[in-house]
N, C-alpha and C positions, 0 to 999 in steps of 0.2 A: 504494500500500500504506500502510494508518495505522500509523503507531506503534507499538499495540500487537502487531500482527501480528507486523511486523518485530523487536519485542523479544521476541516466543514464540518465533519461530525462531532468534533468537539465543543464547535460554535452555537450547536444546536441548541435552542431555548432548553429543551428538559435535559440535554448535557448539561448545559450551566447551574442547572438546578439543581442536580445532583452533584458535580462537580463542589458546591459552596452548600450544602446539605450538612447536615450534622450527622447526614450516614456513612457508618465505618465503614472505608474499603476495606475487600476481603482480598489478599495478599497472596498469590498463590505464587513458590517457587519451589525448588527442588532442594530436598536437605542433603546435606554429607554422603547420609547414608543411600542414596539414590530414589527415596523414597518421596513423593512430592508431600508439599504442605501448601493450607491453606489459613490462615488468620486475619480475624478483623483488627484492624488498626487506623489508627486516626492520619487523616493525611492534609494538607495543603494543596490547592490550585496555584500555583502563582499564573497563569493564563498560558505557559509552556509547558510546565514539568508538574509533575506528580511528587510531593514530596511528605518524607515520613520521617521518625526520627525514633532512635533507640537507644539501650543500653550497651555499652561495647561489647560486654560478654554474649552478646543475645546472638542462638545459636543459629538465627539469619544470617544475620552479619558473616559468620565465618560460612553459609554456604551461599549467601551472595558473592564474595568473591570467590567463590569459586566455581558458581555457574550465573551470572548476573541476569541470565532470563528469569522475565516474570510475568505476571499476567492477572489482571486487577478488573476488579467488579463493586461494581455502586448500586444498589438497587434498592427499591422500595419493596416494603413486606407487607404494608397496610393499606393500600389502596387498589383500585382494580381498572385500567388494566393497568398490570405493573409496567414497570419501569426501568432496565436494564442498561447501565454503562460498562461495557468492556473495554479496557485497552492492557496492548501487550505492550512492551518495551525493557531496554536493559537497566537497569538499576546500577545507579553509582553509587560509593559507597566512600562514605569520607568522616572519618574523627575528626571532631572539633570540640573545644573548646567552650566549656560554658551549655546553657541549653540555645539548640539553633531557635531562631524566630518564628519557623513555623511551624514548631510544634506546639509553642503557645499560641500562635494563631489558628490552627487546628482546635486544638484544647478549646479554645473562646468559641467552639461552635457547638461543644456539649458541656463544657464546666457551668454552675448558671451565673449568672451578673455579679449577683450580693455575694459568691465563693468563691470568684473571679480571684481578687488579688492575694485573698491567703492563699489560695491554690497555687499560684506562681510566687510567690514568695517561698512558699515550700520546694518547689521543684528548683528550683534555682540555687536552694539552700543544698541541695540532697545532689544534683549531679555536678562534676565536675566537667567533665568531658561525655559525648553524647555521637552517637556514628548518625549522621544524617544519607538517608537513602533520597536518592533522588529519581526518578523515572522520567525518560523523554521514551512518549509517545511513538512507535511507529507503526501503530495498525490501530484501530478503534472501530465498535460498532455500536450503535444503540437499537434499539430494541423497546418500542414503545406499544405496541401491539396492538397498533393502529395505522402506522404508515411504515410502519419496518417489523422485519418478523427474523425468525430464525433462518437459515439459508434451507434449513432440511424442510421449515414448513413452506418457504417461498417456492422450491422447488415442487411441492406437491401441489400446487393452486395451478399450474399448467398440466399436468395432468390427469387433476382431477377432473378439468375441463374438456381432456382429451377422452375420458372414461376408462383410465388406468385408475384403478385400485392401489394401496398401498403396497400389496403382495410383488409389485417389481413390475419392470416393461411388462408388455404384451400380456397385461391380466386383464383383464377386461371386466368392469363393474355388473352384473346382470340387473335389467332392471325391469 
């Protein structure tokens, strides 16, 4: 997927809603042990990159670098029809210093108002150093289930129109 693709679907109004949502992405990468993993975790938009932030020891971190694929989902659970943001992309991985910015800017979109400042006055207290992962984008889809759909259900709306059944080519529906 080029670039601009992936940043049309990212422009998309209900992208952006979910993008700046208080809903955790769920974080999916491959651990050490070859087994994949999937976790929700609070992340940041800055309007390019996908950004999250951790504990050094956290045992992402040591199997992001070492396979920095990953593959991330936004979605709503409580309304109908849902609402699905996909994107893949590689994950950078960088120790810093201090806690990064947007993790508290993340944090600022489920901590509430009036817990706000002890809540960052605590986390600031407690880490030293913090590995900020960062994601650029290079594949995205959404999935509003209304003008976009899964590729396996779009695929099936031309043949069901042909009078192919699910059972594969040349099955023919009886009617």
């Amino acid at each position: 997927m080029n670039r601009h693709d992936v940043a049309e679907v990212l422009a998309k109004p209900i992208s952006q809603e979910l993008l700046g949502s208080s809903i955790p992405a769920r974080l999916a990468y491959v651990g050490i042990d070859g087994a994949p993993r999937a976790i929700p975790i609070g992340f940041w938009w800055t309007g390019e990159h996908v950004v999250m932030a951790t504990v050094p020891k956290s045992a992402k971190v040591r199997a992001l670098r070492q396979n920095p694929r990953v593959a991330l989902t936004i979605d709503t659970q409580d309304q109908w029809p849902p609402r699905v943001l996909m994107i893949r992309g590689a994950a950078g991985v960088e120790l810093v210093d201090g806690v990064p910015d947007a993790y508290v800017e993340a944090s600022r979109k489920v901590v509430p108002a009036e817990h706000f400042d002890g809540w960052e006055q605590g986390v600031r207290g407690m880490y030293e150093q913090m590995v900020r992962i960062t994601v650029e984008p290079d594949w995205a889809k959404l999935l509003d289930f209304e003008t976009t759909l899964p590729k396996a259900v779009e695929d099936l709306l031309p043949a069901q129109a042909a009078g192919v059944t699910a059972g594969g080519p040349g099955v023919r529906r009886e009617s």
